[in-house]
matplotlib code that plots the C-alpha trace (Angstrom):
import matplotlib.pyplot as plt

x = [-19.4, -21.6, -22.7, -25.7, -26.8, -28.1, -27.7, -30.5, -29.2, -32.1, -31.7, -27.8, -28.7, -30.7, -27.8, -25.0, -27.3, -28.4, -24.6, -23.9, -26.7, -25.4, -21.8, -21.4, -18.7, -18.8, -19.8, -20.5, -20.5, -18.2, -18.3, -15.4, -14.4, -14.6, -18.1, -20.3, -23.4, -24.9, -25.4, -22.8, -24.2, -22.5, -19.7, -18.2, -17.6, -14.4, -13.7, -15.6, -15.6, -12.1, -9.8, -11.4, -12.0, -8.3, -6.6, -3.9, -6.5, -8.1, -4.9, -3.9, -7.1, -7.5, -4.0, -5.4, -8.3, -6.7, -3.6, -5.0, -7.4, -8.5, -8.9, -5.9, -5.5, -5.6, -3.2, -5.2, -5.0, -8.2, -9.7, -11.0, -11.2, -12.3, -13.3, -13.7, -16.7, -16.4, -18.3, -17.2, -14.0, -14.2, -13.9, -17.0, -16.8, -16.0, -17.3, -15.5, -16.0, -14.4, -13.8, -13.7, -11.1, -9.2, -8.3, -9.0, -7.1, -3.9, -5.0, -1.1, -0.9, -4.0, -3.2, 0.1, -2.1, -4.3, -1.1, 0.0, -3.7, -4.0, -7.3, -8.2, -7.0, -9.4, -12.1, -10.3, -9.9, -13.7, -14.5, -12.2, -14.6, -17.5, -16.1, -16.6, -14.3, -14.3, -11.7, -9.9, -11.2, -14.6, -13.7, -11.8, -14.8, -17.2, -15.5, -15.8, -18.9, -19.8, -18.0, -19.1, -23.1, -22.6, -21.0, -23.5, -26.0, -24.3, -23.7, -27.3, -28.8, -25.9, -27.4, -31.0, -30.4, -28.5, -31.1, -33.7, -32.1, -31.6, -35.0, -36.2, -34.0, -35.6, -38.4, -37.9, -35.6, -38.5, -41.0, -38.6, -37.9, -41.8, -42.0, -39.1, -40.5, -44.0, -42.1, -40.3, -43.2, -45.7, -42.4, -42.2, -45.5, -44.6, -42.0, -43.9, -46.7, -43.6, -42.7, -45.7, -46.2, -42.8, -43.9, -47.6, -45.1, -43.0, -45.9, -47.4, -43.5, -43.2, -46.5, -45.7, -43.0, -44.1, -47.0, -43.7, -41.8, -38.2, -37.9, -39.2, -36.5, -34.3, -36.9, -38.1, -34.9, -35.0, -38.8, -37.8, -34.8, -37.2, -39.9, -37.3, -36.0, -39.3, -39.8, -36.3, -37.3, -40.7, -39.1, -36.8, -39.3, -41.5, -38.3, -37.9, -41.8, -41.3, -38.2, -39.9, -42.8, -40.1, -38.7, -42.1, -43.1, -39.4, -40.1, -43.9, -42.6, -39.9, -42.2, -44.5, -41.6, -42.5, -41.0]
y = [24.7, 27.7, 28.0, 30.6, 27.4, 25.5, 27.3, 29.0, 32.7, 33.6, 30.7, 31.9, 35.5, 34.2, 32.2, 34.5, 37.9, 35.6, 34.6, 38.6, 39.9, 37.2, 37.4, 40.8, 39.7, 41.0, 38.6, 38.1, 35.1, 35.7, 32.5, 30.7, 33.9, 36.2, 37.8, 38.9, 36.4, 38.0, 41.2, 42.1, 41.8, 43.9, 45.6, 48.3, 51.8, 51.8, 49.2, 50.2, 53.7, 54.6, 52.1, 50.1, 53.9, 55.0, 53.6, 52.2, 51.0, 49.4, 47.9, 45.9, 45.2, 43.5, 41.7, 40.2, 39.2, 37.1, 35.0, 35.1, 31.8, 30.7, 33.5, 36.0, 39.5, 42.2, 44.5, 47.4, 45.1, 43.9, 40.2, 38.7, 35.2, 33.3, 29.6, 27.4, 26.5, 23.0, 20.7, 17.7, 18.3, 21.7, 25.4, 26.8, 30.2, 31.2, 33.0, 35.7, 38.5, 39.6, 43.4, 42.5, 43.5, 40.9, 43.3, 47.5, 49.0, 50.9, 54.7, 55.3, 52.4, 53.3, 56.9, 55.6, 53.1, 56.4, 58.1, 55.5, 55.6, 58.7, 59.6, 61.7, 60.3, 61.5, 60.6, 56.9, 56.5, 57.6, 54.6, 52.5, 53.3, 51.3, 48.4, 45.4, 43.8, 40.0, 37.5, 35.9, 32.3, 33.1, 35.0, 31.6, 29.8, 31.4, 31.8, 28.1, 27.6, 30.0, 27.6, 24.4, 25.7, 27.6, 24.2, 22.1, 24.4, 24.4, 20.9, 19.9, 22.5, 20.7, 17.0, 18.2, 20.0, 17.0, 14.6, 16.5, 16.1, 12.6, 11.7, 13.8, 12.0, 8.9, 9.1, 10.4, 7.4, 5.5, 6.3, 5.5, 1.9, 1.3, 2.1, 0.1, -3.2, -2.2, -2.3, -5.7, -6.9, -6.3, -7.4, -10.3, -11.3, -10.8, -13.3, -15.7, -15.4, -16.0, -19.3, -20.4, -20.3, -21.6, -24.8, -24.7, -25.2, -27.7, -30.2, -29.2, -29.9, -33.7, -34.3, -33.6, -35.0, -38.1, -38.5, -37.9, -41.0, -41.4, -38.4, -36.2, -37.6, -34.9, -32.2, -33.7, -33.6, -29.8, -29.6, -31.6, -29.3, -25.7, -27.9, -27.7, -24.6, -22.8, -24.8, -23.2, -20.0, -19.8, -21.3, -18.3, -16.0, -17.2, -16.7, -13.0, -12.3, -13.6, -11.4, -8.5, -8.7, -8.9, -6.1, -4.3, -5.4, -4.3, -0.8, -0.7, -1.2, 1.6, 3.5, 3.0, 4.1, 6.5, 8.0]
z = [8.2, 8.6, 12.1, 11.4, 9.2, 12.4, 15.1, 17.4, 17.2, 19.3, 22.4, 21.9, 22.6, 25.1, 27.0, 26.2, 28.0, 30.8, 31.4, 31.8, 34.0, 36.4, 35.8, 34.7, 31.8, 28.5, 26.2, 22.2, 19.7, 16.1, 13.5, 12.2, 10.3, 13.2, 12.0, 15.2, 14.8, 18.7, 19.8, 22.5, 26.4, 29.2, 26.8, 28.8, 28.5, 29.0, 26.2, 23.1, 23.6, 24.8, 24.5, 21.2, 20.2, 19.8, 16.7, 18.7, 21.4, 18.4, 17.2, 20.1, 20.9, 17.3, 18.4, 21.2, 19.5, 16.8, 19.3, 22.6, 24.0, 26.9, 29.9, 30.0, 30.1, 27.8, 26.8, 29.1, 32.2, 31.9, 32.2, 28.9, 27.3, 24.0, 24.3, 20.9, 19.4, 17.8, 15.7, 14.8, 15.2, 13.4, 15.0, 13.7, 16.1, 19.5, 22.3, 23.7, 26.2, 29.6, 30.4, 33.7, 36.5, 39.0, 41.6, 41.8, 39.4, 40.0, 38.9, 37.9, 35.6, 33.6, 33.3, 31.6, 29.2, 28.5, 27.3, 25.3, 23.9, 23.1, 25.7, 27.8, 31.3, 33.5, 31.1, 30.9, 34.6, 35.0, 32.9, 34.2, 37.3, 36.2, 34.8, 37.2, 39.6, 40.4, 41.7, 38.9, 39.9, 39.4, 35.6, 34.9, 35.6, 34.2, 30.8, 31.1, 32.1, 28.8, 26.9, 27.6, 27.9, 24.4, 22.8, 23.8, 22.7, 19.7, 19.2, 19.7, 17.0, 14.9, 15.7, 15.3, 12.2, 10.6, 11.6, 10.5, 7.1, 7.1, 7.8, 5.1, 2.6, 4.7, 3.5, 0.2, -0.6, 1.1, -1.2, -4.3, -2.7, -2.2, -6.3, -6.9, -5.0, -6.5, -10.2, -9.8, -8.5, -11.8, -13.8, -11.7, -12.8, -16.4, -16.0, -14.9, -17.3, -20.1, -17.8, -18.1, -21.8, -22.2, -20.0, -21.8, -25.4, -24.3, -23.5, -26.8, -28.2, -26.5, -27.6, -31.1, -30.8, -29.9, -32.4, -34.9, -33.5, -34.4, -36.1, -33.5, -31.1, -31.2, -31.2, -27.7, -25.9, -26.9, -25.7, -22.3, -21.7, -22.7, -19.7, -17.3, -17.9, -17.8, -14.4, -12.8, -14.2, -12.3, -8.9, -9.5, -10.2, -7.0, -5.1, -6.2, -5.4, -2.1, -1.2, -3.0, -0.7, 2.6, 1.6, 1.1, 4.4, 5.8, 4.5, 5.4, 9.4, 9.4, 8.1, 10.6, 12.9, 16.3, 19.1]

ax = plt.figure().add_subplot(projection="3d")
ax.plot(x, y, z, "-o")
ax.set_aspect("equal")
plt.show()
């Protein structure tokens, strides 16, 4: 399931920068495969330029990407999180951010992260500076709150998309029931026309037959029995007319179906 199929990337963007200037997490949204479908809101300094910058900043970084959920922290002693975005059943994405501090950074532990890194440690420790610091209850619940608001979000453009599709085969298959009825309706009429003539032949048959006497006997059993077999055939024909038309009539009011 492709979530850039139904999704509102634009209300997303939307929710996911709103969720940032008030929060001041990091946040972006990656489909099923990992591929960034938002543009990323609050990232910090500190994390894509330094620490995502370094190839062994990038390398755990990528680690915690791929087996860490839920809110936890980073290998550089930061605060991130990645909720699941579901369908159905089905992870179609996630929404993941952070880069958020619980408590003010111990200055000594960075500068042994920086070595480890490869950077500059004053340059790290200067961005370390500006990335935010709030209480680890509030990150918790905000990375939920993200989660659940982006889901239904998501869910909704899901069920409006998918509707929207069924009501257009609706009323496509609509339109080929209305031909069908319309069709076994003139053939219908056909039969009945045959019905008739059949009944018109077997009065013509018993009178014959009776103007032949004895030896037309046998011939007006036959012409009695092609009488009454016309005569079910048109009840059965009537029949079929009549449910035709209920089921036109059926069709006509759902398609005279509003909100």
């Amino acid at each position: 399931m492709d979530i850039t199929s139904f999704v509102d990337l634009k209300e997303l963007q939307r929710i996911q920068d709103l969720f940032s200037d008030a929060t001041g997490l990091a946040a972006i949204a990656v489909d099923a495969q990992g591929s960034y479908i938002t543009k990323g809101s609050n990232f910090t300094e500190f994390c894509m330029k330094y620490t995502r910058g370094s190839a062994e900043g990038a390398k755990r970084c990528i680690k915690c990407d791929n087996e860490c959920k839920g809110t936890y922290f980073c290998h550089a002693g930061l605060m991130d999180f990645a909720s699941d975005i579901m369908v159905n059943g089905e992870r179609v994405g996630a929404v993941i951010g952070g880069q958020v501090l619980p408590n003010p950074p111990d200055a000594e532990k960075f500068r042994v992260i920086a070595r480890e890194l490869g950077i500059s440690e004053e340059a790290y420790l200067d961005a370390l500076k500006k990335v935010p610091i709030r209480s680890e209850k509030m990150i918790r619940a905000a990375a939920q709150l993200l989660g659940s608001v982006v889901n239904q979000l998501v869910n909704l453009s899901y069920f409006k998309k998918l509707n929207e599709k069924k009501i257009e085969l609706f009323d496509a298959e609509m339109g080929n029931a209305q031909k069908a009825a319309a069709e076994i309706k003139e053939i219908t009429r056909g039969l009945e026309q045959v019905a008739s003539m059949e009944n018109i032949l077997s009065v013509n048959a018993s009178i014959e037959a009776g103007r032949a006497g004895a030896a037309g006997a046998g011939f007006a059993v036959v012409a009695r029995e092609i009488g009454q077999l016309s005569h079910n055939a048109a009840e059965s024909y009537a029949a079929i007319q009549r449910q035709t038309e209920q089921v036109s009539a059926c069709i006509s009011k759902m398609s005279d179906i509003k909100l």
